[in-house]
N, CA, C and O of each residue as an XYZ file, in Angstrom:
276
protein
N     -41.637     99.176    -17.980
C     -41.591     98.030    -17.099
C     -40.356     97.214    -17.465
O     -40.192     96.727    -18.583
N     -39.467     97.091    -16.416
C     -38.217     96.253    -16.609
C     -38.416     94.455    -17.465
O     -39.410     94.126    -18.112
N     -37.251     93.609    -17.221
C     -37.529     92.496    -17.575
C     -37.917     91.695    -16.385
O     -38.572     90.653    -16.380
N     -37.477     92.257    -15.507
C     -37.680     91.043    -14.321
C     -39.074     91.128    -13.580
O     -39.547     90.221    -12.895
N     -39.663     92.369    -13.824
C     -40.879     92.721    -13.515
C     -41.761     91.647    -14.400
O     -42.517     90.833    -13.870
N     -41.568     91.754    -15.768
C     -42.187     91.365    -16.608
C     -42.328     89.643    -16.261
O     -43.388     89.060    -16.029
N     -41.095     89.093    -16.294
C     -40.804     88.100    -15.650
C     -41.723     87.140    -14.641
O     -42.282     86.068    -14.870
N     -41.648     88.019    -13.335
C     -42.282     87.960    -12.043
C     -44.099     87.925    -12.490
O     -44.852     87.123    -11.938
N     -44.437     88.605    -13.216
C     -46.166     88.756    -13.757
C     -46.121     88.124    -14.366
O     -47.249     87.649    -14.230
N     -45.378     87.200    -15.602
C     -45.640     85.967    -16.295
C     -45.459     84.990    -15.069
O     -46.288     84.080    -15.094
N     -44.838     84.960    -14.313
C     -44.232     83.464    -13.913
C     -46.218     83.610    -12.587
O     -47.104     82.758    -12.511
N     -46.146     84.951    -11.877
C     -47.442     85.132    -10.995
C     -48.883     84.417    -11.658
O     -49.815     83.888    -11.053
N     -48.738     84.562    -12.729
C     -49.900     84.504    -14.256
C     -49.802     82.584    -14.133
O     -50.781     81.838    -14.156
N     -48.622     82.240    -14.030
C     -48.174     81.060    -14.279
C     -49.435     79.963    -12.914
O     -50.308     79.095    -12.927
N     -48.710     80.784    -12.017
C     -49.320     80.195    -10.576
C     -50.456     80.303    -10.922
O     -50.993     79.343    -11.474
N     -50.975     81.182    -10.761
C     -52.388     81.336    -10.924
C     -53.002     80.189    -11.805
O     -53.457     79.264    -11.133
N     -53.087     80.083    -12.869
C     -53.028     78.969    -13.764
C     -52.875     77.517    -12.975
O     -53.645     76.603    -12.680
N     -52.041     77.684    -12.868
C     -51.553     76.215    -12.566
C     -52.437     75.598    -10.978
O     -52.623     74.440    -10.602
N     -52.923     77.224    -10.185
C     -53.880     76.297     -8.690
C     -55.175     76.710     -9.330
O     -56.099     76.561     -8.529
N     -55.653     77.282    -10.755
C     -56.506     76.879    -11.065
C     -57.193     76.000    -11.544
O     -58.417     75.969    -11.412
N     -56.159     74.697    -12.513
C     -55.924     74.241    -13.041
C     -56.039     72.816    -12.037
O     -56.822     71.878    -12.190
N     -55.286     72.941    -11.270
C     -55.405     71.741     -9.759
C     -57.089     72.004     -9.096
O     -57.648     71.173     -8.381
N     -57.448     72.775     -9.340
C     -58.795     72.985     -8.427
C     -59.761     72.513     -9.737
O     -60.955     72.491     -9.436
N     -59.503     72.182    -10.950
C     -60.364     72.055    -11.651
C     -60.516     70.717    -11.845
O     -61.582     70.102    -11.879
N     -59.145     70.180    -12.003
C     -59.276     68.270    -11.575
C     -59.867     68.183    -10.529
O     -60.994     67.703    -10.654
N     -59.503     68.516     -9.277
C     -60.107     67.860     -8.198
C     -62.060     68.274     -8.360
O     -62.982     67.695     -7.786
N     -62.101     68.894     -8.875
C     -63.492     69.100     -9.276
C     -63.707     68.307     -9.981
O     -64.730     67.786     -9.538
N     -63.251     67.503    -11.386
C     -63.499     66.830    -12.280
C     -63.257     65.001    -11.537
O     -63.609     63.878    -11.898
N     -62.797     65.333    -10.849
C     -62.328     63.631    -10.337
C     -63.472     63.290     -9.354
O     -63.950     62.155     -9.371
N     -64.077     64.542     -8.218
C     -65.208     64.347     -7.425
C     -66.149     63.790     -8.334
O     -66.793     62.760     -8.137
N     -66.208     64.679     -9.560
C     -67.517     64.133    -10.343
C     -68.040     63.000    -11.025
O     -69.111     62.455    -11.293
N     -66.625     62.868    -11.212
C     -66.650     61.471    -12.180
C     -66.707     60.320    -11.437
O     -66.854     59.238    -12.006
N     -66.521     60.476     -9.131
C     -66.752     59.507     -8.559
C     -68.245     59.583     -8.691
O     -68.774     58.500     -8.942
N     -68.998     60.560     -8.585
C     -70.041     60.561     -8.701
C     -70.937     59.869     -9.142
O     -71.759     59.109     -8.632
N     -70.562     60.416    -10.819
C     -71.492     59.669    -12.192
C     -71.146     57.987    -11.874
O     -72.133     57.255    -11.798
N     -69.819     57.378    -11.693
C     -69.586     55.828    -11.378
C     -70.757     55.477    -10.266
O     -71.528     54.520    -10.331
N     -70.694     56.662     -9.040
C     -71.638     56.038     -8.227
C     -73.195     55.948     -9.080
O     -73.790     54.880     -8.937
N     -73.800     56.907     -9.862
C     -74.896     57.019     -9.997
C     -75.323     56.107    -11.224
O     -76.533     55.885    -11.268
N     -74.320     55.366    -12.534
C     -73.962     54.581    -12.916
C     -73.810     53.316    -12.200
O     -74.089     52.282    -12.806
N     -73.559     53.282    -11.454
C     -73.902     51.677    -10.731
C     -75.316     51.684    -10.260
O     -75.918     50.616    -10.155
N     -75.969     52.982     -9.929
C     -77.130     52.378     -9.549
C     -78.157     52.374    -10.864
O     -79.188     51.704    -10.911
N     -77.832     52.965    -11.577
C     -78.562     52.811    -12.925
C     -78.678     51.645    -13.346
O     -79.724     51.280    -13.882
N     -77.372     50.637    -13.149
C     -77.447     49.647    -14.056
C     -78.279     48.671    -12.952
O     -79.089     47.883    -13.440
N     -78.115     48.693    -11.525
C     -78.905     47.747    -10.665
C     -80.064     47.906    -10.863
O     -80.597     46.979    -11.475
N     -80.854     48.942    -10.514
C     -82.253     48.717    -11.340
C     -82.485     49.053    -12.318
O     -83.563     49.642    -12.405
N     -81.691     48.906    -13.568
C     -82.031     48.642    -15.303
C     -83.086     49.783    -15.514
O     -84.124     49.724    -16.172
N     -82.502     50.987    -14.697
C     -83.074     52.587    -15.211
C     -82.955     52.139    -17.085
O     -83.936     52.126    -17.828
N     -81.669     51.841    -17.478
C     -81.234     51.914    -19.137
C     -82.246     51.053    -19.457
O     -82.645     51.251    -20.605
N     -82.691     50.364    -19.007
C     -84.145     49.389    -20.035
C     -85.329     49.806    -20.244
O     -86.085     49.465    -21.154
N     -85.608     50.944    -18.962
C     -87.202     51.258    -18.766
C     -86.908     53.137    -19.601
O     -87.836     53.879    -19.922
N     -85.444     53.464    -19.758
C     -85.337     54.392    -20.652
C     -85.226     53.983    -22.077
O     -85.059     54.841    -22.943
N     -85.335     52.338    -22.453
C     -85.811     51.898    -23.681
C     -84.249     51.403    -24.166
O     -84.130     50.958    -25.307
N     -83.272     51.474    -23.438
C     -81.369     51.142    -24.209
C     -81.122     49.427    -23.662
O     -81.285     49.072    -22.494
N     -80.768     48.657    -24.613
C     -80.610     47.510    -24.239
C     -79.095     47.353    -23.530
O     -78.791     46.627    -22.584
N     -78.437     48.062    -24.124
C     -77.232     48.344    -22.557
C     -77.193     49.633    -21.748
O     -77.770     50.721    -21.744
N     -76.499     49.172    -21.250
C     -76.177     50.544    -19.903
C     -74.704     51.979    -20.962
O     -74.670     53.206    -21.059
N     -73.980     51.065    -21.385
C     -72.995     52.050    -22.267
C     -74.740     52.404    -23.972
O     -74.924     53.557    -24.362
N     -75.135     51.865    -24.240
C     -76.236     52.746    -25.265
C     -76.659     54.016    -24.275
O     -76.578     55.170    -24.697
N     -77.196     53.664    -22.691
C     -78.288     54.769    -22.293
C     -77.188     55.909    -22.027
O     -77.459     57.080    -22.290
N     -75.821     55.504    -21.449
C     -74.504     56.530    -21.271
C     -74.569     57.488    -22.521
O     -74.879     58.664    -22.332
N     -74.272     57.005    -23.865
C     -73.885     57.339    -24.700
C     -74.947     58.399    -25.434
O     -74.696     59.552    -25.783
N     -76.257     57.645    -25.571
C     -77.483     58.368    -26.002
C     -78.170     59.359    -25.033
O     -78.412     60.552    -25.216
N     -78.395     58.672    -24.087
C     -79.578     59.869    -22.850
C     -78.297     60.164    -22.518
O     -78.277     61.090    -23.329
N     -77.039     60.208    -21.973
C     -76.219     60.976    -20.923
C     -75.282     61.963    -22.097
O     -75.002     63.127    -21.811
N     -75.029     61.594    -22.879
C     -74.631     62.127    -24.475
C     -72.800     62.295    -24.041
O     -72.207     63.307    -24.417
N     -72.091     61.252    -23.273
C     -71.248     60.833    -22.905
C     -70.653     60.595    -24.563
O     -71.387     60.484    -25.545
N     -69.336     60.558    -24.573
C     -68.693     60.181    -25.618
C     -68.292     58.756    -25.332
O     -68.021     58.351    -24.202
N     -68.273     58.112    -26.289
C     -67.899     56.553    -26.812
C     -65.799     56.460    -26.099
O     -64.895     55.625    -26.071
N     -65.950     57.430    -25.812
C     -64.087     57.310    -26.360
C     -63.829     57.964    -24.384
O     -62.697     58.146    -23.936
């Protein structure tokens, strides 16, 4: 197999990657509108109190096992 062949299948490899990579944010950004939406309604009716967390970032952190950071 030449160099430019070789070339052409790294750089193909590349693409690939890279609209997989775009399809995986836009997956990750839908979600995270999500959790904000489902997070606001948590905190309106104080789901985090009757799950026993005196804040809404404790019930995130503990029941959703969300990182602090």
């Amino acid at each position: 197999m030449g160099k430019e062949k070789i070339k052409m299948l790294a750089q193909n490899l590349a693409d690939q990657i890279h609209v997989r990579a775009l399809e995986v944010s836009k997956q990750y950004r839908h979600a995270e509108a999500q959790l904000i939406e489902v997070l606001i309604q948590v905190e309106s009716h104080r789901v985090f109190v009757q799950r026993g967390h005196s804040s809404l970032f404790c019930y995130v952190v503990k029941d959703l096992g969300l990182n602090k950071h």
